[in-house]
C-alpha positions in Angstrom: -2.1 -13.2 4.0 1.3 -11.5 4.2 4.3 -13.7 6.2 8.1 -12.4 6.8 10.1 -15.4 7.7 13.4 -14.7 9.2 14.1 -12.2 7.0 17.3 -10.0 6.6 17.4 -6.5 5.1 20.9 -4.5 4.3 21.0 -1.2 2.0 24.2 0.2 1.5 26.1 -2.4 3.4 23.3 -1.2 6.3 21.7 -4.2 8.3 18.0 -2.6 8.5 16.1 -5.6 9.9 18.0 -9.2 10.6 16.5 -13.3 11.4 13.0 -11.4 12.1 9.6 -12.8 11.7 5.7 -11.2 10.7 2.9 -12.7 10.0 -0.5 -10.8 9.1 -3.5 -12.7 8.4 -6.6 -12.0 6.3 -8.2 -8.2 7.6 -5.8 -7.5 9.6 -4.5 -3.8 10.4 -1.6 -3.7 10.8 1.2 -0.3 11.4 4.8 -0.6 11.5 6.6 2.3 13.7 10.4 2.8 14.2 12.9 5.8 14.3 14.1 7.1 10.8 15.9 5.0 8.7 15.2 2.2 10.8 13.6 0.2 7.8 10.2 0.6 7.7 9.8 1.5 4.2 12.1 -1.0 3.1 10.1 -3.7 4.9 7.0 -2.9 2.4 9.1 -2.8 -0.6 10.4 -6.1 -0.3 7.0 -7.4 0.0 6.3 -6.9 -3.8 9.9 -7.8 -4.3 11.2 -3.9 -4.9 14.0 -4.4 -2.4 16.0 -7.6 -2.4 16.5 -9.7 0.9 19.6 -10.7 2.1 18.1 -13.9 3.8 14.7 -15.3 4.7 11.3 -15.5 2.8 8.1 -13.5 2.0 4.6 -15.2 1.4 1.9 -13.6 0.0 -1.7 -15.6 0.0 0.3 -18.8 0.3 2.8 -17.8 -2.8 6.4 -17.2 -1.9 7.8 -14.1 -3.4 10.5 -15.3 -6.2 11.7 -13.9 -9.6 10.1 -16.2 -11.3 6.4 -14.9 -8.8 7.0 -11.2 -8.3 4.7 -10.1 -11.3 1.8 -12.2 -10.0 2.5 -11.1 -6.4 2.5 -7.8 -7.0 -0.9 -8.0 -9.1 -2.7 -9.1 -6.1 -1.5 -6.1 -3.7 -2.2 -2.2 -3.9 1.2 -0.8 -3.3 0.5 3.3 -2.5 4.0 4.8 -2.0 4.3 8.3 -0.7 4.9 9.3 -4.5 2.6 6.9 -6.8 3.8 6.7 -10.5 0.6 6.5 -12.3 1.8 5.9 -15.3 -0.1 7.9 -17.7 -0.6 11.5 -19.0 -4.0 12.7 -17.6 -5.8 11.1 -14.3 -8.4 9.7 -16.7 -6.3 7.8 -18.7 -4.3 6.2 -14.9 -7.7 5.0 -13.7 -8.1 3.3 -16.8 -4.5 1.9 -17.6 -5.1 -1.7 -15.9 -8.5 -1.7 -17.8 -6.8 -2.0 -21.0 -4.4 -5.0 -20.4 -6.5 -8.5 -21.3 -6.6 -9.5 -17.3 -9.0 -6.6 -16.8 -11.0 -6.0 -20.1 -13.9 -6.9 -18.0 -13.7 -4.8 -15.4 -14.0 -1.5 -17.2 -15.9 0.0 -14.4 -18.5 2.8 -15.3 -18.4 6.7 -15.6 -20.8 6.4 -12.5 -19.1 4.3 -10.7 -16.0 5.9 -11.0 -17.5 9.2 -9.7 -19.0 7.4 -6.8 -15.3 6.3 -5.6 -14.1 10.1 -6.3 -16.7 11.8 -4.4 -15.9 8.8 -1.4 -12.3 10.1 -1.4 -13.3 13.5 -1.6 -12.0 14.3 -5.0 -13.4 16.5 -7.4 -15.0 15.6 -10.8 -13.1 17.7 -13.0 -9.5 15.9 -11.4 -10.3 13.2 -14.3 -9.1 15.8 -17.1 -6.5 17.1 -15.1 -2.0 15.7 -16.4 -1.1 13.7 -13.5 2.2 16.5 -13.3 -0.5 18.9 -11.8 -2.0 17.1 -9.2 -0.7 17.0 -5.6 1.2 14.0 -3.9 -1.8 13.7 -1.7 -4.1 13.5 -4.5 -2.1 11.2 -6.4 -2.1 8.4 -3.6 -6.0 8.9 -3.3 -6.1 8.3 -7.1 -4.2 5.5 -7.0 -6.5 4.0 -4.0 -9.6 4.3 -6.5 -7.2 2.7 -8.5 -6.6 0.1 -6.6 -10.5 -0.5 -5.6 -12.0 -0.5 -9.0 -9.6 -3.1 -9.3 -11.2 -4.8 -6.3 -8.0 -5.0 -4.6 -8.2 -6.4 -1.1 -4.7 -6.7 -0.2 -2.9 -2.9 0.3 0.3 -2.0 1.8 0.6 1.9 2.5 3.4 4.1 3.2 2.3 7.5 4.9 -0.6 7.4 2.9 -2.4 10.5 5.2 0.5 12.7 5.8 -0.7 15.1 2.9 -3.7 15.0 3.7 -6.4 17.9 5.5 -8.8 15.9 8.6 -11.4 15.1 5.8 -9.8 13.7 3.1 -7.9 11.4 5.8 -11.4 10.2 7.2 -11.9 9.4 3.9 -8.9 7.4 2.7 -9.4 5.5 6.4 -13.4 5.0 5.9 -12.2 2.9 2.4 -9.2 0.8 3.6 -10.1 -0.2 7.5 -13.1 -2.2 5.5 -13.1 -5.6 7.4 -12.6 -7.0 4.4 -8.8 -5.3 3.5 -5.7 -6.9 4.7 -3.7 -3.7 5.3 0.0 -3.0 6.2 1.1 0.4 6.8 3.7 3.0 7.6 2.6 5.9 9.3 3.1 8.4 11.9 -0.7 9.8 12.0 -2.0 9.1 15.9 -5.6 8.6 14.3 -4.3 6.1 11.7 -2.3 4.2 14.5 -4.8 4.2 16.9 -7.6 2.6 14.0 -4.9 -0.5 13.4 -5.4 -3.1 15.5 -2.0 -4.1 15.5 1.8 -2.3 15.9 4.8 -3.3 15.5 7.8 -1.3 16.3 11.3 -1.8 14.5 14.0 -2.0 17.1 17.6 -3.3 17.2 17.0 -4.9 13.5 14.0 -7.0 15.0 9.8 -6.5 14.4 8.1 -6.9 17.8 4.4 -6.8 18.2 3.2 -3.9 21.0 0.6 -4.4 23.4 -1.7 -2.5 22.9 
């Protein structure tokens, strides 16, 4: 679903990853772990072509990640950052953004549906009416998950999606993206979340190299 062919990373003249390979297929769990500023970050952004390579190739669902493919790429995945840009004024009016452009007029999902997802995620009702500048960073990435499922999403790369999070709300946010059918690639430093992937991959001496586990 997601492959990193010999791929090369630099930021600020930095070699972060170098010639190294990762392929994920379709459900797969997968964590990447490494010492700080050793790329891991990086390695999701230039999956949805946020960070440029400096050699090699990504593939997502068979389509190589180009200029002229990065819009359609990045369409297909759920990107949820540490800090989500939602993109409009109240939390309402985000969950509905992607519902407004002509792909998605369809898809408008119900007011019942959308309280179903909330109450999953364990967020309140009354978070609809609330300016995305008032919310926490924790809540914004679980509003950008229910996003991302209304939207019927199945491809999601996460970057320390759990670290703002109390025991509950984690469970939660776990219970809706370790669903067989998610293809998932993560950052994170949470033992629970590690230990739930079924595979890690540890960033050492620029390379990606699968752990036993």
């Amino acid at each position: 679903m997601i492959t990193y062919k010999n791929i090369s990373l630099q930021v600020h003249r930095q070699t972060l990853l170098e010639n190294t390979s990762l392929q994920i297929g379709p459900g797969d769990k997968v964590v990447i772990r490494g010492a700080s500023g050793s790329g891991k970050s990086s390695l999701l952004k230039c999956a949805v072509g946020a960070l440029p390579m400096a050699g090699g190739s990504v593939r997502v669902d068979g389509t190589e990640l180009s200029a002229k493919t990065a819009s359609d790429i990045r369409s297909r995945i759920a990107f949820i950052g540490q800090e989500p840009v939602l993109g409009a004024e109240s939390v309402r009016d985000a969950l509905l953004l992607p519902f407004t452009f002509k792909a998605h007029h369809g898809m408008v999902p119900t007011e019942e549906k959308i309280f179903q997802h909330l109450k999953r995620l364990h967020l309140s009702m009354d978070i609809l009416d609330k300016p995305c500048t008032r919310i926490s960073g924790g809540e914004k990435q679980r509003i950008a998950i229910l996003r991302a499922l209304l939207l019927n999403k199945t491809i999601f790369i996460a970057d320390e999606v759990t670290s703002a999070l109390d025991p509950e709300s984690r469970t939660a946010v776990m219970e809706e993206l370790f669903q067989p059918g998610i293809t998932l690639l993560s950052v994170s430093h949470d033992p629970e979340w590690i230990n739930a992937c079924e595979r890690v991959v540890e960033i050492s001496n620029h390379q990606l190299m699968e752990v036993e586990r």
